[in-house]
Biopython code that builds the backbone (N, CA, C, O; Angstrom):
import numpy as np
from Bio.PDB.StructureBuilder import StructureBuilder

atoms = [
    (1, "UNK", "N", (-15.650, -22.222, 7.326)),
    (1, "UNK", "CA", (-14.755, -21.278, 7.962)),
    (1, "UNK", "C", (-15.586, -20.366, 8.873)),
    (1, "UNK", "O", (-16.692, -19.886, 8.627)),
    (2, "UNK", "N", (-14.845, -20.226, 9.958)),
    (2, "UNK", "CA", (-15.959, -19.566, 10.922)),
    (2, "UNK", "C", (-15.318, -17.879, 10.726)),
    (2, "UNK", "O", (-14.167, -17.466, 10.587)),
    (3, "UNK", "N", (-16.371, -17.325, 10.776)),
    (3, "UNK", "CA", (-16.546, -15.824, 10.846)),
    (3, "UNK", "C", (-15.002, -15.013, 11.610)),
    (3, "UNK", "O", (-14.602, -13.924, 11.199)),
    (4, "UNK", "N", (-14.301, -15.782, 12.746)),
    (4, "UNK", "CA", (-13.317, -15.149, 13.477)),
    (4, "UNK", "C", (-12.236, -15.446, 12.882)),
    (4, "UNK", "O", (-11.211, -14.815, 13.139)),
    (5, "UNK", "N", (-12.252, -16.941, 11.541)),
    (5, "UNK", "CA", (-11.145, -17.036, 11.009)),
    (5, "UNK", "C", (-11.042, -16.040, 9.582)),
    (5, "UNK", "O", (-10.036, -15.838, 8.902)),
    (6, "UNK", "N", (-12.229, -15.577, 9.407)),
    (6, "UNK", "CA", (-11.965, -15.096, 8.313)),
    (6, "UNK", "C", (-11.872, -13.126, 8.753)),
    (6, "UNK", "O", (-11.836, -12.269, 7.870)),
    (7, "UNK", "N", (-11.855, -12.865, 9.983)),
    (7, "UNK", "CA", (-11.576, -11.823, 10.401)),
    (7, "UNK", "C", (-10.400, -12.054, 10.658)),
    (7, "UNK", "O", (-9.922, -10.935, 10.471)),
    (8, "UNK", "N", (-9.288, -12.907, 11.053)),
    (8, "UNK", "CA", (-7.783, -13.441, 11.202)),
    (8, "UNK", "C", (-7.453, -12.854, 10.044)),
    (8, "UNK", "O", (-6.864, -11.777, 9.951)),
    (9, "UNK", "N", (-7.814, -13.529, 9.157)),
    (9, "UNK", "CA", (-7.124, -13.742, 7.716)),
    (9, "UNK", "C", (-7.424, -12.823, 7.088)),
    (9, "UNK", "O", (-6.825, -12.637, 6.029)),
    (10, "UNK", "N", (-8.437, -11.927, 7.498)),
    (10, "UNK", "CA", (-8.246, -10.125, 6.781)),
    (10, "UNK", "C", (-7.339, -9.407, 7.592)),
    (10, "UNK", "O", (-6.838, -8.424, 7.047)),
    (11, "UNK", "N", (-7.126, -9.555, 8.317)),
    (11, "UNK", "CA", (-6.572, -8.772, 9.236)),
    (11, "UNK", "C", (-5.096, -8.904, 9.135)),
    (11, "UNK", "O", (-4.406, -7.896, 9.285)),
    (12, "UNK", "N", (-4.520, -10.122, 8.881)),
    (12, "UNK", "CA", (-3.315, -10.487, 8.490)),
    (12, "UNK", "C", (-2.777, -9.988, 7.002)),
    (12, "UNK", "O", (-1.696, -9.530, 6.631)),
    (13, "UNK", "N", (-4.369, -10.369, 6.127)),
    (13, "UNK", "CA", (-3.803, -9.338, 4.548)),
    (13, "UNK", "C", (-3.620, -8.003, 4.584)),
    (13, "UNK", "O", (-2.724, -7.428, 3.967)),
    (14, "UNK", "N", (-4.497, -7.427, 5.340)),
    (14, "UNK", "CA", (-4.266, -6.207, 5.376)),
    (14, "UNK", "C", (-2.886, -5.395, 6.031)),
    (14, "UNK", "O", (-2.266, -4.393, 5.675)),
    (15, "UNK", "N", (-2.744, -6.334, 7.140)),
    (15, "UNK", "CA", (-0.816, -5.978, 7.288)),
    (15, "UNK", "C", (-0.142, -5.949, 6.334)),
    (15, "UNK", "O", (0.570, -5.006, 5.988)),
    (16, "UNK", "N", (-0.302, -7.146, 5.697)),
    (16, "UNK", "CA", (0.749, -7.788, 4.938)),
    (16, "UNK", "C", (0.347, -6.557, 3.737)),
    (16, "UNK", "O", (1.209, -6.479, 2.861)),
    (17, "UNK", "N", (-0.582, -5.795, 3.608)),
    (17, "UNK", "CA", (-0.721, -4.793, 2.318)),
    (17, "UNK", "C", (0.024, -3.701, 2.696)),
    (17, "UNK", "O", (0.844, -3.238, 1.904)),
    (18, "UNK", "N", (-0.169, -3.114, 4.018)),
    (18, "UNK", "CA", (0.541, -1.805, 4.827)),
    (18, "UNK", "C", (1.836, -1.840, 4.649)),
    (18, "UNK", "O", (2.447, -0.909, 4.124)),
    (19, "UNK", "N", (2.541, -3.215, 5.183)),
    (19, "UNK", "CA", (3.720, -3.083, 4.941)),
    (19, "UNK", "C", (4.455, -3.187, 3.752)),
    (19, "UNK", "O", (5.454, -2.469, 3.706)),
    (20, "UNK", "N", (4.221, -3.898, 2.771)),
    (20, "UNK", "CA", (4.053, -3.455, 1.505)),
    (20, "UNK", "C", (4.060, -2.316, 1.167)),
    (20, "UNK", "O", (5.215, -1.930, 0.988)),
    (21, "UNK", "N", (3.015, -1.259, 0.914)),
    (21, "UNK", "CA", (2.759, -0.084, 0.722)),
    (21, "UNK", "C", (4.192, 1.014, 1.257)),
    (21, "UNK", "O", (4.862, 1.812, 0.602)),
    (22, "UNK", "N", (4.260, 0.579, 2.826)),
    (22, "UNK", "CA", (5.635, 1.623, 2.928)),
    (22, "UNK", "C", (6.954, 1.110, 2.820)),
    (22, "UNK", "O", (7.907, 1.890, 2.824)),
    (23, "UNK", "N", (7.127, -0.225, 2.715)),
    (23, "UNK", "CA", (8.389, -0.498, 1.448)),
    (23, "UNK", "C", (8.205, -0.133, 0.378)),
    (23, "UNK", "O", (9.189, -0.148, -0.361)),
    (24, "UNK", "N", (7.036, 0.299, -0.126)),
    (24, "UNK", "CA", (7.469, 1.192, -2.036)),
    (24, "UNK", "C", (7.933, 2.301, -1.595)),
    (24, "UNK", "O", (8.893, 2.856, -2.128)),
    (25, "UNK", "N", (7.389, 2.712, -0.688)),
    (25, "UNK", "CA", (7.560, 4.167, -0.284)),
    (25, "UNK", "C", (9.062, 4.266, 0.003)),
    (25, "UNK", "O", (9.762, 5.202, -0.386)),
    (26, "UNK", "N", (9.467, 3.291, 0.669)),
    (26, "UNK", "CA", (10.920, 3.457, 1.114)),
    (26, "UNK", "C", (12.190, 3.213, -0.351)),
    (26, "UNK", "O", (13.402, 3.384, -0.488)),
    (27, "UNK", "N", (11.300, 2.839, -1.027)),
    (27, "UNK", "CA", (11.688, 2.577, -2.388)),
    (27, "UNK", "C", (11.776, 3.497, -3.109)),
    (27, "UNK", "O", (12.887, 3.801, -3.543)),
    (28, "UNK", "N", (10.644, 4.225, -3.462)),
    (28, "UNK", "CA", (10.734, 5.386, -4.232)),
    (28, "UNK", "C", (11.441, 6.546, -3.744)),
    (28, "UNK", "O", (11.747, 7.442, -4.531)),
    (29, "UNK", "N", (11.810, 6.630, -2.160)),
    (29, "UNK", "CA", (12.829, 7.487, -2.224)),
    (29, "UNK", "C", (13.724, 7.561, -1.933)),
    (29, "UNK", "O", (14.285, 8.617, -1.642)),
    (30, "UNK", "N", (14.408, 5.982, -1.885)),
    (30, "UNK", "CA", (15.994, 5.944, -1.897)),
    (30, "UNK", "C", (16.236, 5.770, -3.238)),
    (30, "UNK", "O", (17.384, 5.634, -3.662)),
    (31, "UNK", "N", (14.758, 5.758, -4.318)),
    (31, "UNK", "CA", (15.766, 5.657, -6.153)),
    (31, "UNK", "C", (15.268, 7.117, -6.790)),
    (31, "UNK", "O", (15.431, 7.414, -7.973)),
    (32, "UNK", "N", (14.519, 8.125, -5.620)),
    (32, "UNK", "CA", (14.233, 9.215, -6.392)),
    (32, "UNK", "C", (13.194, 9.380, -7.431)),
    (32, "UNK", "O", (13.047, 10.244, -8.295)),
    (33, "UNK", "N", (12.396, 8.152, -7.072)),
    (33, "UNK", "CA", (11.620, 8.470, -8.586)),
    (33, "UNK", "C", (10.455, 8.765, -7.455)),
    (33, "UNK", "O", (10.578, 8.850, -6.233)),
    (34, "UNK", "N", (8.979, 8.925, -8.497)),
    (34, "UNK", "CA", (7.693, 8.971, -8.666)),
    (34, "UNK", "C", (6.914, 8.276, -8.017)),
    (34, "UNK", "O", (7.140, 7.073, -8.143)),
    (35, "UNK", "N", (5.638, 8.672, -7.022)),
    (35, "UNK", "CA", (4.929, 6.948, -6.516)),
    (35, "UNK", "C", (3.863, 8.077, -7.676)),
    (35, "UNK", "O", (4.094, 9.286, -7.669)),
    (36, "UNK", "N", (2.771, 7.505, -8.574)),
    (36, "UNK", "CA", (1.748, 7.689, -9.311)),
    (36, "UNK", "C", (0.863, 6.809, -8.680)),
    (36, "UNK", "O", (0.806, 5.583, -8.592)),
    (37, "UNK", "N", (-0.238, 8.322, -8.000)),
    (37, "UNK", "CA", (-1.366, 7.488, -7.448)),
    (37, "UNK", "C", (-2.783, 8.477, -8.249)),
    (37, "UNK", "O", (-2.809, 9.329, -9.137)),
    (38, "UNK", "N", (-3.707, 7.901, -7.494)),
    (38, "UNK", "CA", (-5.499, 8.571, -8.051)),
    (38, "UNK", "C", (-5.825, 9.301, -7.119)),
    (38, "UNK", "O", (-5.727, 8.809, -5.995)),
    (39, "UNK", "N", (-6.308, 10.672, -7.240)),
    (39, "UNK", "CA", (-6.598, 11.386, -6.513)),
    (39, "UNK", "C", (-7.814, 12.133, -7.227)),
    (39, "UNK", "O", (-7.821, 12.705, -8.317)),
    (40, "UNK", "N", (-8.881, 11.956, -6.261)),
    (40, "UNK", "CA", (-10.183, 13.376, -7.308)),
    (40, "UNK", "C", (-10.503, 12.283, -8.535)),
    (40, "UNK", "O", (-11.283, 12.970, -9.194)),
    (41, "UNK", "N", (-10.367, 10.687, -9.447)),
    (41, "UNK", "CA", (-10.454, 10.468, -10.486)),
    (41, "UNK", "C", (-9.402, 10.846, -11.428)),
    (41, "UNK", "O", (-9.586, 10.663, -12.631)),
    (42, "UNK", "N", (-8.093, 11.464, -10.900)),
    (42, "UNK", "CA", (-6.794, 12.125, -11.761)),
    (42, "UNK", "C", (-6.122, 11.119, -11.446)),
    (42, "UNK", "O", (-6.219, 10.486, -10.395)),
    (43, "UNK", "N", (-5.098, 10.827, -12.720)),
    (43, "UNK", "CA", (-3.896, 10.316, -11.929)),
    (43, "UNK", "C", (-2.947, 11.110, -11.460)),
    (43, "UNK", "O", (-2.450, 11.763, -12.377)),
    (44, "UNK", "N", (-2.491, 11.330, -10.443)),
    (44, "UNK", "CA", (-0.956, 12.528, -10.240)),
    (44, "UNK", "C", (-0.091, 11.740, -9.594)),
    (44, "UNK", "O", (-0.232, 10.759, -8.865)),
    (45, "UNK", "N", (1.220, 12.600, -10.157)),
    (45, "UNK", "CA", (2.587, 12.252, -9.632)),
    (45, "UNK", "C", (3.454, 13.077, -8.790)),
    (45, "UNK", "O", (3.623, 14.296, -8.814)),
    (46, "UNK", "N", (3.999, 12.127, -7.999)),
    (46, "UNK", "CA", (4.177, 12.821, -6.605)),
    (46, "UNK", "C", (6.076, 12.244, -6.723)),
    (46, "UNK", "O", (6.597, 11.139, -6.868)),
    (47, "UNK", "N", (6.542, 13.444, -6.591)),
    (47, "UNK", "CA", (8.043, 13.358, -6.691)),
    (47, "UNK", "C", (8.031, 13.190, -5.107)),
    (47, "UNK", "O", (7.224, 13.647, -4.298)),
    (48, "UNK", "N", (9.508, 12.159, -4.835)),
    (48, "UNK", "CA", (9.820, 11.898, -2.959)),
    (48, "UNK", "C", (11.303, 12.266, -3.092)),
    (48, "UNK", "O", (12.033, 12.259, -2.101)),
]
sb = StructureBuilder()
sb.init_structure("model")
sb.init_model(0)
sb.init_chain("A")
sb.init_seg("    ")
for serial, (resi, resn, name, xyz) in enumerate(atoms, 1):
    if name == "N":
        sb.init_residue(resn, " ", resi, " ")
    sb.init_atom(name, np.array(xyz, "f"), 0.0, 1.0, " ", f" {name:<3s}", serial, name[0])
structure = sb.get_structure()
């Protein structure tokens, strides 16, 4: 695998993680709950 395909194919996961990420988001606050993330080594919860 050459070096530009495997910069493709990060580059494509990493979309594919983003958009992900703000569909939970769009998730958690059309059901009102909690996203629980790490911050500082804490876990905290973040009401939306």
């Amino acid at each position: 695998m050459t070096p530009e395909a495997k910069i493709e194919i990060r580059n494509k996961i990493v979309k594919g993680l983003e958009k992900a990420y703000e569909k939970m988001i769009l998730f958690k606050k059309e059901h009102k709950s909690e996203l629980v993330i790490i911050q500082d080594n804490k876990i905290v919860k973040i009401k939306l």
